[in-house]
C-alpha positions, 0 to 999 in steps of 0.5 A: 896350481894343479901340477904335478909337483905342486899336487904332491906339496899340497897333499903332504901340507895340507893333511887336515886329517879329521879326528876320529878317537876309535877306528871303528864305531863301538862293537854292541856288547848287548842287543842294543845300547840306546844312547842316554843324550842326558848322561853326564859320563863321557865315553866313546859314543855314548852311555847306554839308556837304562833297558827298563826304560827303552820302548820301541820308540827309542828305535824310531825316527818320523824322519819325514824323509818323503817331505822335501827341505828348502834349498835357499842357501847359496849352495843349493843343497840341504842335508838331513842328518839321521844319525846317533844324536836324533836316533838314540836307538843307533848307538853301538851299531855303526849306521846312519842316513841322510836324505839330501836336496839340491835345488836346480844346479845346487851342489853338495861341495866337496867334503869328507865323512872321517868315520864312514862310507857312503852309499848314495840312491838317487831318489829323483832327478840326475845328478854329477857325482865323484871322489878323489882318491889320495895320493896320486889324487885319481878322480872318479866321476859319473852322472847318475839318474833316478834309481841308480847308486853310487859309492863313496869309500870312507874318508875319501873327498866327494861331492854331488852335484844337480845338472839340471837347471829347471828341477831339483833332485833328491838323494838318500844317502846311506852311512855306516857309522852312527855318527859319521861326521863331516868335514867341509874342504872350503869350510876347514881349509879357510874358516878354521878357528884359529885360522891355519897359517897363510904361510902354509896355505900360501904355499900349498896354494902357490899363491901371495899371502894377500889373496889368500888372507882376502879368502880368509876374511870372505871365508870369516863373513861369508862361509857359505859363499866361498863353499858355494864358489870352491864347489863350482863346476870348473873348480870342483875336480881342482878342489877336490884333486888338490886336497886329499884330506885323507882320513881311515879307519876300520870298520867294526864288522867287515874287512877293514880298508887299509887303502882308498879302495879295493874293489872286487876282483871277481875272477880272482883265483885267490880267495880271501875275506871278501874278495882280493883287489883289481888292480888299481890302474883296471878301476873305473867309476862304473865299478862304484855304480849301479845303474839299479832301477830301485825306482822302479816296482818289483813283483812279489812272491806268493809272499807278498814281497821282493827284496832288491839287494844291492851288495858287493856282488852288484857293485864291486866297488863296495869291498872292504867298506862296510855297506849295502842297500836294498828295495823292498816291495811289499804287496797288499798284506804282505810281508817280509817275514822274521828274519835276520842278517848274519852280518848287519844292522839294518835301517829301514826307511818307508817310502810308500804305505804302511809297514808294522814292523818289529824285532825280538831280543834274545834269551831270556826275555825275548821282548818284542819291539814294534811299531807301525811306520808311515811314509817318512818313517825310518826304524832300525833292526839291531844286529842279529835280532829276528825282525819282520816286515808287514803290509797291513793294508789290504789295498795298497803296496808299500816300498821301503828302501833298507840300508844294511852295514856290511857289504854282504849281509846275508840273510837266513830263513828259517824255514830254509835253514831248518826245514829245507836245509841240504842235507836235513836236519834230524827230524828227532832234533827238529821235533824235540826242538819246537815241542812237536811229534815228528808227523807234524815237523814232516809236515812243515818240512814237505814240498808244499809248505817249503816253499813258502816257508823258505821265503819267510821265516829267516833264523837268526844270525849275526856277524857284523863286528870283527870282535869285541871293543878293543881293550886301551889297557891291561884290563878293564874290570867291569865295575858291576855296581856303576851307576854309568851305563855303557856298552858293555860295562864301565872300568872298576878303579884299578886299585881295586882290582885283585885277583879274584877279580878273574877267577870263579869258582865255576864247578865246571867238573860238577853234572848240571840237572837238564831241562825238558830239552835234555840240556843245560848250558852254564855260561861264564860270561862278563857277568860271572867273572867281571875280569872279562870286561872288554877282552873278548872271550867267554865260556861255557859246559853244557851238559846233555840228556840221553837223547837231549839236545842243545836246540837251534839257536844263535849266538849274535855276537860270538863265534864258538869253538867246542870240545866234547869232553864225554859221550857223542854229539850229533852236531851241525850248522846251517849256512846262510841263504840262498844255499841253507847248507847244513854241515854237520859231524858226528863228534867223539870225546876229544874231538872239536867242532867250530860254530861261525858267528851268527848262523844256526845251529845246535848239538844233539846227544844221540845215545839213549843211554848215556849222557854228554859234555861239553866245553864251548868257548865263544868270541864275546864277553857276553854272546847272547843266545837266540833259541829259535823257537823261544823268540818266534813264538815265545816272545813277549809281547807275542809276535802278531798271529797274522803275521806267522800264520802267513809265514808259516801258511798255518791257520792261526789257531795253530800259532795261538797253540804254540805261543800258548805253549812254555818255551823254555830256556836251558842258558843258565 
């Protein structure tokens, strides 16, 4: 069965290839579309839930992930799904878990996720792990202990399996889709409904019709048996080498795969999105492992936290699929301060103690979700959202374990990248920025207080998608009036669609009057010119004071392009941790400066004279705006005084000041 020759006709017969309606889960259009499960519009995902009725809840889950489940079926194995349809808050955002029990020589049998890689964390006991690749069907094997991670590539077949015959031992499993499906080899080869024909699978099996029509029938009463025997030691690697279900899609945010694997060629010349391929004959099954002692505590910081990442750089296996993890110690009141990730959404599983954890939306409103999690609990982060981590005990640590959808997600503190960028940014543009006088902004800038604050505030930024969902057709003219709620915005009858529908009449010659920070941003967004729904692409004029300044800020779901069409800019962004680097230029009319998705940064007009223009043009129909000081200490409700006053190492009177003070929004 197992032949050369054989191996090849099954591959090619045998393409029970799952479905998947997108090549990637949907791009967020917003900071979040919780999912509305009592909808009854059909859409890709699901139809989002009204905002005014979303609360923190929406983003959490007492998934019970420390309390083990039972085993006693036949396979001995028992998966805990926390995808989109039991954690409405996931929808758009491209990650789920899993927590995973094997009894004693209990087996995960071969199976494939269509719309997701795995990343597995052994969480106790040791377990036998693989997957097989397509065409020529290359098998990668490890055993695995407590602590360590293993990788599945997307759509590959794979299994896990407990070698130890007295205890059981538990996995939790990290996928990036929301909703990654699985599909069964056993399950889907001999239990189709209908069956597929034993003419096919006689052949591709190179056995009599009568023997795989018996299988057939067992399959049909006894499901679970045949998974259990299809997935014994002895026949897993046959199973698994003679089917090669393979399935691929893109990811919605890192470089897609479009081969069973590319692990990371990290002493290549060439550089590339990510980082260029190892040859495929150098590959081992190390180069999806990490032997990374997430099991084992971690010292904190004068913080009070240590954040254990395992990327690409740790497992070079991960490249182009579209994951990482992490470990988080937290010790007795202390805190993973706000931050964000410039390329991922972040789901957040606690495994010791008590975490308050929150995040802020972006301008105007600025909301803040929080909730206080216990051991069990899972809670996400939106992509590009400022959110934090707190241990409000005073005795105990806490651990949490994170999963992050990108591969590389970066992180970026705001002290770091605004007090402690290299080389800094002006201090007249810091003090005009949080309504400050340049000696207390030097302050916060200082050696002393750097240090601490570079470990705790991290600015926002995000980049995790590619770019808008794709457009299916001409065009897709938001339908503002719809009652269906969806990512982004449902399609207006094609009937009644004119050409108006892509125009406005934006007055982008006319001076716009300026705020107290010398500015005014006029965006064009989906909701100005509903033409743009689904193609990816906004405008915007901002016009500038003398001395005025467009603040620090992000944009979560856009890159931006901007000319200058009058005066002088001092403009300037700040890359990611650990180097914080700031590049910056001095801009004429005419010139053109490029601002990467999701990282800091800002324009200031350096004449006190005259005023500026400018024309920007982002990479979303709608790319959101998260002004730095706004969110952190103007979100609603506010952000616990606890909580900054130890990230900024300020009394908290200090931030009672500043959260008193009106942070104001020049997006308009």
């Amino acid at each position: 069965m197992a032949s050369s020759s054989s191996l090849y006709l099954l591959a090619a017969l045998l393409a029970l290839a799952s479905w998947q309606a997108i090549a990637f889960d949907p791009s967020p259009l917003q900071d979040f579309c919780v999912a509305d499960m009592k909808s009854p519009v059909g859409v890709n995902g699901f139809p989002c839930k009204n905002p005014m009725e979303v609360n923190s809840d929406d983003f959490f889950n007492a998934a019970k992930f420390d309390m083990p489940r039972s085993t006693m079926n036949k396979v001995g194995s028992n998966v805990t799904n926390l995808n989109v349809l039991n954690f409405p808050g996931l929808n758009t955002l491209g990650i789920s878990l899993a927590r995973i029990d094997y009894a004693p020589l209990g087996v995960n049998p071969p199976h494939i996720h269509p719309r997701a890689t795995e990343l597995l964390t052994v969480l106790e006991g040791t377990l036998y792990v693989g997957f097989v690749t397509s065409n020529p069907n290359r098998f990668f094997s490890k055993v695995v202990h407590k602590g360590d991670t293993f990788v599945f590539p997307k759509a590959m077949i794979h299994f896990q399996m407990n070698l130890d015959h007295n205890k059981p031992a538990v996995a939790q499993s990290s996928l990036n889709s929301q909703n990654p499906g699985v599909i069964t080899i056993a399950s889907a080869v001999f239990g189709s409904k209908p069956p597929i024909s034993d003419d096919v699978l006689t052949k591709a099996f190179q056995v009599e019709k009568k023997l795989e029509k018996q299988q057939i029938i067992q399959q049909e009463e006894e499901q679970k048996l045949i998974q259990s025997r299809m997935a014994s030691p002895s026949s897993l690697c046959l199973l698994a080498a003679l089917l090669a279900l393979i399935s691929w899609q893109a990811m919605a945010s890192d470089p897609s795969p479009v081969q069973d694997f590319c692990v990371a060629d990290m002493h290549s010349p060439v550089r590339v999105n990510g980082f260029a391929c190892l040859n495929p004959m150098e590959v081992n099954a190390d180069h999806f492992f990490k032997a990374a002692k997430l099991d084992t505590p971690r010292k904190t910081n004068k913080v009070g936290s240590n954040v254990t990442l395992i990327n690409v750089m740790q497992i070079p296996g991960l490249n182009t699929l579209g994951i990482s993890i992490a470990r988080i110690d937290y010790a007795p009141l202390g805190q993973n301060p706000p931050h964000t990730h410039p390329r991922a959404t972040e789901i957040l599983t606690v495994l010791e103690g008590t975490l308050y954890v929150g995040f802020v939306t972006s301008n105007p409103n600025n909301t803040l979700f929080s909730k206080v999690l216990n051991k069990g609990d899972v809670f996400m982060f939106p992509q590009g959202l400022i959110h934090f981590q707190f241990n409000p005990n005073p005795h105990q640590p806490a651990v949490a374990i994170a999963a992050l959808s990108s591969q590389n997600p970066g992180a970026i503190t705001i002290a770091n990248a605004v007090f402690g960028s290299k080389p800094p940014i002006s201090d007249e543009v810091l003090a005009k920025a949080f309504q400050v006088e340049k000696e207390i902004q030097s302050q916060m800038a200082s050696p002393s207080s750097l240090c601490l604050l570079a470990a705790l505030l991290a600015l926002v930024s995000w980049q995790t998608i590619a770019s808008d969902p794709s457009p299916l057709q001409d065009f897709c003219v938001a339908d503002e009036h719809s009652p269906v709620l969806v990512n982004g915005f449902a399609c207006l009858d094609p009937k009644h669609v004119n050409a108006d529908h892509f125009f406005k009449a934006a007055m982008l010659d006319t001076p716009r009057k300026t705020n107290k920070v010398g500015s005014n941003v006029t965006l064009i967004n989906v909701m100005q010119i509903p033409g743009l729904n689904t193609l990816g692409i906004s405008i915007a004029r901002i016009d500038y004071a003398p001395l005025g300044q467009n603040p620090p800020h992000t944009h979560p779901r856009a890159t931006e392009i901007l000319t200058v069409l009058e005066g002088t800019l001092y403009v300037g962004f700040v890359t990611s941790n650990p180097n914080n680097t700031l590049f910056s230029k001095v801009l004429k009319k005419g010139d053109v400066f490029v601002f990467p998705v999701g990282l800091i940064h800002f324009q200031f007009n350096p004449n006190p004279h005259q005023p500026a223009v400018a024309i920007a043009a982002l990479s979303s129909q709608n790319p959101g705006a998260i002004t730095i000081a706004n969110a952190v200490f103007g979100s609603k409700p506010p952000i616990s005084d606890e909580v900054l006053a130890k990230a900024f190492q300020v009394e908290k009177g200090t931030i009672d000041w500043l959260q008193a003070q009106f942070w104001e929004n020049n997006h308009y």
